[in-house]
C-alpha positions in Angstrom: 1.3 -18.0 3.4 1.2 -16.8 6.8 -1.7 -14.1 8.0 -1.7 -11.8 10.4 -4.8 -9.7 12.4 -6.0 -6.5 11.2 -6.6 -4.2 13.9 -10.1 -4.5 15.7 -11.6 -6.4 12.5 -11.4 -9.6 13.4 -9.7 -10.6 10.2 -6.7 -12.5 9.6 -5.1 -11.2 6.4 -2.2 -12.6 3.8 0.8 -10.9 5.3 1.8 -10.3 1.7 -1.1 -9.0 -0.1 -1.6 -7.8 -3.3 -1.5 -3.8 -4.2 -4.1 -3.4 -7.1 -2.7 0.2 -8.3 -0.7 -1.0 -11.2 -3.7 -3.1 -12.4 -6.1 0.2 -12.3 -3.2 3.1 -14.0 0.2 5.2 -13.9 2.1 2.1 -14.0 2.5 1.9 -17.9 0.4 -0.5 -20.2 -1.4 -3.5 -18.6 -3.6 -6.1 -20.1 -6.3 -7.0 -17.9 -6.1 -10.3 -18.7 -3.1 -10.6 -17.4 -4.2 -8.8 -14.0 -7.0 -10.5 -13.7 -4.5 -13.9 -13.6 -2.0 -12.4 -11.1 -4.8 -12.2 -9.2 -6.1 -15.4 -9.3 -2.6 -16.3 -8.5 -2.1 -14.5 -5.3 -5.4 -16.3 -4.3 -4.2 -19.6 -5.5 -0.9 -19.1 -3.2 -3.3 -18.4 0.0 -3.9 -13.9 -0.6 -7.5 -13.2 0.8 -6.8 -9.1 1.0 -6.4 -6.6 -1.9 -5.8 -2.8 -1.8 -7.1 -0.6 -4.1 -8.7 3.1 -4.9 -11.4 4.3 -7.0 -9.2 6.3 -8.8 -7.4 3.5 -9.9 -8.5 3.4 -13.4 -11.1 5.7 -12.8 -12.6 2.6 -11.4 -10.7 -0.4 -13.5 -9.0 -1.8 -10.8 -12.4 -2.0 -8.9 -13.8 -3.4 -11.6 -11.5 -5.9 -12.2 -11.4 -7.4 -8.5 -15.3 -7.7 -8.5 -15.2 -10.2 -11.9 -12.0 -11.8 -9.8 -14.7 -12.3 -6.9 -17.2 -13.4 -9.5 -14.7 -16.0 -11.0 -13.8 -17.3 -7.2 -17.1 -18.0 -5.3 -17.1 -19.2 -2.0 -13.0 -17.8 -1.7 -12.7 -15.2 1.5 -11.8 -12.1 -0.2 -11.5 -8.9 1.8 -11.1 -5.6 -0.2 -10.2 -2.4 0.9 -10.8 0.4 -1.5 -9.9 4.7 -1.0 -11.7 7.8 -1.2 -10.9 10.9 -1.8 -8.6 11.8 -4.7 -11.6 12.2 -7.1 -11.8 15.9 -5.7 -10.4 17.9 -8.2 -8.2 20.0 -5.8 -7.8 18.6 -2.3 -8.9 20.2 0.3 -10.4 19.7 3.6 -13.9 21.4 2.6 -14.1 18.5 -0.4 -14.6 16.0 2.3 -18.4 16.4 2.8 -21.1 13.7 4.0 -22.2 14.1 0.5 -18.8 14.1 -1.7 -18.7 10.8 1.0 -21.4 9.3 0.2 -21.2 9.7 -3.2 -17.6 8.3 -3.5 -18.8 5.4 -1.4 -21.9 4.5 -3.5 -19.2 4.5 -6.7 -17.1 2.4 -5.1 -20.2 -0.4 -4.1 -21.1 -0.2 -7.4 -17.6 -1.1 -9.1 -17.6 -4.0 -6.4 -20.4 -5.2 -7.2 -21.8 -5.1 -3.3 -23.4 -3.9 -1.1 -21.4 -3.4 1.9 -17.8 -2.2 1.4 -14.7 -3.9 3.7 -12.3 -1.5 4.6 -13.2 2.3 3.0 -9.8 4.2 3.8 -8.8 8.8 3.6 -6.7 8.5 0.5 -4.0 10.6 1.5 -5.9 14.1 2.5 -4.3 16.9 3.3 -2.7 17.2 6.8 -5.1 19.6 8.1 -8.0 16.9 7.7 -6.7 14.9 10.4 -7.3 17.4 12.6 -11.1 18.0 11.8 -13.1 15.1 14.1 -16.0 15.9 11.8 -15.0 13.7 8.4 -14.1 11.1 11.1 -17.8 11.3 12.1 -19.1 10.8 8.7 -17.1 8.0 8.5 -18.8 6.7 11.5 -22.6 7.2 9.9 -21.5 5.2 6.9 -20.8 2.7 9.5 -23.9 2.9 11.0 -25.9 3.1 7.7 -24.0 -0.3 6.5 -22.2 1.1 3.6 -19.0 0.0 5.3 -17.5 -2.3 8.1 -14.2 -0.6 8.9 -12.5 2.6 7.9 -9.0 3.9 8.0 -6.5 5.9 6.2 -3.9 5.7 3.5 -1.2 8.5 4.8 1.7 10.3 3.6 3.4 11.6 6.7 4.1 9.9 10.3 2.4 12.7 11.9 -0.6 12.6 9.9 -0.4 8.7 11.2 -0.2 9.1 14.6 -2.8 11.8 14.6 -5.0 9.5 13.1 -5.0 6.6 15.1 -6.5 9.0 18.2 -9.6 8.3 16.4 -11.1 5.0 18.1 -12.7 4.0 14.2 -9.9 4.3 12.5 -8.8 0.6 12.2 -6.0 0.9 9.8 -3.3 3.0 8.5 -1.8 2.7 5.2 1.4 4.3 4.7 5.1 3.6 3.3 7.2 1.8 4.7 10.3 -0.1 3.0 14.0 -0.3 2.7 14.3 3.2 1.8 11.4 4.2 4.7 12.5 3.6 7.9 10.7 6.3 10.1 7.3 5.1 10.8 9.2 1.8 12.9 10.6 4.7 14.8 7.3 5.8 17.3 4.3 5.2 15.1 4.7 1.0 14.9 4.7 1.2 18.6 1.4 3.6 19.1 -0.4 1.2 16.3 0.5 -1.9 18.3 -0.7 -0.4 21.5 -3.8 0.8 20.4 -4.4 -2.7 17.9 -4.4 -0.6 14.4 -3.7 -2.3 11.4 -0.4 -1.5 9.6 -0.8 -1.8 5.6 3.1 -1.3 4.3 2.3 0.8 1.2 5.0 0.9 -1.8 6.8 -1.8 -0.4 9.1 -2.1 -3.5 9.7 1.7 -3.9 8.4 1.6 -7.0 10.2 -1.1 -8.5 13.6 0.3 -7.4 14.0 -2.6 -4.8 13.4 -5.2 -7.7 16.5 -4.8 -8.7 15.6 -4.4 -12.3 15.5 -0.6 -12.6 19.2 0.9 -14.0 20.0 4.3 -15.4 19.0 2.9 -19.1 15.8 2.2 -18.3 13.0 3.4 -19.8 9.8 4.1 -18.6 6.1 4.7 -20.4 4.7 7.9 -20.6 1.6 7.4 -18.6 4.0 5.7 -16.1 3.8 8.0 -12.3 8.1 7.2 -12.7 8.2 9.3 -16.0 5.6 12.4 -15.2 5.9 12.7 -10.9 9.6 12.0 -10.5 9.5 15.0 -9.0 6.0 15.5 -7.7 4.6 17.5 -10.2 1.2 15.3 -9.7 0.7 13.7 -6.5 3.1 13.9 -3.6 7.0 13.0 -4.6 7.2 10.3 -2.2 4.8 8.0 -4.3 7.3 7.8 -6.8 10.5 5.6 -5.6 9.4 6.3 -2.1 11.1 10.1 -2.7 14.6 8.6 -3.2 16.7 10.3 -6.2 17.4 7.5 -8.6 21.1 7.8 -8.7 21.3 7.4 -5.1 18.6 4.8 -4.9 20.4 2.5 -7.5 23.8 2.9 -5.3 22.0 1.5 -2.2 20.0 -1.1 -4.2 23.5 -2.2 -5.4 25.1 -2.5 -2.0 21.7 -4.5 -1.1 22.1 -6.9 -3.2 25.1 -8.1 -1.6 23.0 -9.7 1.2 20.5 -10.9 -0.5 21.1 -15.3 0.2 21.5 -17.6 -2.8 17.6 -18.5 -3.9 16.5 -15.5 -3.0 15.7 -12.5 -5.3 15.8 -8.8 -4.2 12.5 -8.3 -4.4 11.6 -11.3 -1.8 14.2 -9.5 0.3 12.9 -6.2 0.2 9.2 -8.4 2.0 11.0 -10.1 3.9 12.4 -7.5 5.8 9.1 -5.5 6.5 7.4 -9.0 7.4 10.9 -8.5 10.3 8.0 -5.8 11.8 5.1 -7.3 14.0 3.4 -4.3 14.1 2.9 -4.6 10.2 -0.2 -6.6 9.4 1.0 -7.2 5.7 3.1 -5.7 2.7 1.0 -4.5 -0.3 3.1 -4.7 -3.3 1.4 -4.9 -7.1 1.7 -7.4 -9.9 0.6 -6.8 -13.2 1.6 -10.9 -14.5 1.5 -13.7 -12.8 5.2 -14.0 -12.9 5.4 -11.2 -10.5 2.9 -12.3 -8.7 4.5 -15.7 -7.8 7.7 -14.1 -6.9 6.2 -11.4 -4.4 4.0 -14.3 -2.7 6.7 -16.6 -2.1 9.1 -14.2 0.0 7.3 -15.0 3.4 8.5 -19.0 2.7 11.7 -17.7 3.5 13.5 -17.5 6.9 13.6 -14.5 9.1 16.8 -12.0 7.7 19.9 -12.2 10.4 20.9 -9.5 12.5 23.9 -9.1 10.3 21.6 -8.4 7.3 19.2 -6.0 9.8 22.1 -3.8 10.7 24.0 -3.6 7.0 20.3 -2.3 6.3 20.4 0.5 8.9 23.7 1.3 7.4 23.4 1.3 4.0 20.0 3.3 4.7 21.9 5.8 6.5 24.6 6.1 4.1 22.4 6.6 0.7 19.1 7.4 1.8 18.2 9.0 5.2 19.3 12.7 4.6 16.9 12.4 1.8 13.4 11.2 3.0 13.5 10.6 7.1 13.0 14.3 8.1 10.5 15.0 4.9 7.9 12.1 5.4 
């Protein structure tokens, strides 16, 4: 495993490290047995950084990483957690010093500490970014030691480059794959210049850059692919990174073609946002060790050829760009 810094923070992080949505909810039926040892596997294989939200599970997938903490003492384990989505509309006026506070003490709780790592915006509404005032709250948690760093998961480039105009925020969390190309466009550069972390969010596009997704398959009903296909709960571009199926499986067909004897799809798909400096590490989830083993092992593998990097671009541009680069 090779790390990378994060922002300002000082830390070095796994440069693949392990998205704890799936383990928490809306990914279908998990065991957490069997979350708890895909963690213990990205830790074995050298992961000391985890991603997740309090609304994850209503709290599971929080819950879950403190009794992984528990079970490895002594192991360098940075979490970052979210807050925001328990409002039960958003909007800007829900992000109070007390609804704040309140999210914040949840979150300390479920972690079992008393100091949280990385507290970041979980994808607020535009207009928030634009209101210096939540930024400042963020600052007084801070300064009252309920937090070391803050930042923001986002869903739009603009909302990412407004953010990072905020000296605190050290990270930005946003999407960023084979089927999301914009934010290496302008944002990448504007992170690297003023040293802001770069989590790549939905790395995998929901499974659709496994390679194991086809028209047959079938997906659980409390499973985000089945009930936001089309953004009917959260923002469409959660859900196979905004890309219609049909054309999505196209381009993932015409990807494989380049993927090297070894190699699966899904290493690919890391490898070529680890091809991004300005990326501090890729956050896809595992919900079996299995997975977990596969995800972590794609940095082993060399550096994809410029051949590969421009049958990308085109297959991108063929498939995928009218659909997502002007929306997100």
């Amino acid at each position: 495993m090779q790390y990378r810094e994060l922002g300002r923070t000082g830390w070095s992080v796994s440069e693949i490290s392990f998205g704890a949505w799936a383990i928490g909810s809306a990914w279908g039926p998990v065991d957490d047995r069997e979350s708890l040892a895909a963690m213990h596997t990205a830790v074995d294989m050298g992961v000391n950084f985890i991603d997740t939200a309090d609304v994850y599970g209503d709290g599971r997938s929080e819950r879950l990483i403190a009794q992984l903490k528990r079970e490895r003492p002594g192991e360098q384990i940075i979490v970052a957690t979210k807050a925001g989505r328990r409002l039960p509309a958003q909007t800007v006026e829900g992000y109070t010093a007390e609804n704040l506070n309140a999210w914040v003490d949840r979150s300390l709780q479920n972690l079992e500490t008393d100091c949280l790592d990385l507290v970041q915006l979980h994808c607020p509404p535009t207009e928030l970014y634009y209101r210096p005032e939540v930024f400042g709250i963020l600052d007084d948690l801070v300064k009252a030691g309920k937090i070391r760093y803050y930042g923001v998961s986002v869903e739009k480039v603009e909302e990412a480059l407004k953010a990072i105009e905020y000296p605190g925020v050290q990270s930005v969390q946003i999407i960023f794959n084979l089927f999301r190309h914009r934010p290496a466009e302008l944002f990448f550069q504007e992170a690297k210049r003023r040293k802001v972390g770069i989590l790549a969010r939905v790395p995998l596009a929901s499974g659709l850059l496994t390679g194991k997704i086809t028209r047959d398959t079938q997906f659980a009903p409390d499973d985000h692919r089945v009930f936001n296909r089309y953004g009917q709960a959260f923002d469409r571009g959660e859900t196979f990174s905004g890309v219609d199926l049909e054309a999505g499986l196209q381009a993932v067909e015409e990807l494989k073609a380049l993927v090297p004897d070894g190699m699966t799809l899904t290493q690919f798909a890391l490898r070529w946002i680890l091809m991004f400096d300005a990326v501090t590490c890729a956050i896809p989830g595992a919900k079996r060790p299995a997975q977990a083993q596969e995800n972590f092992a794609a940095g082993d593998f060399p550096p994809l050829t410029e051949v590969q990097m421009m049958r990308i671009r085109e297959i991108y541009g063929k498939y995928i760009r009218a659909q997502v680069h002007h929306r997100w």
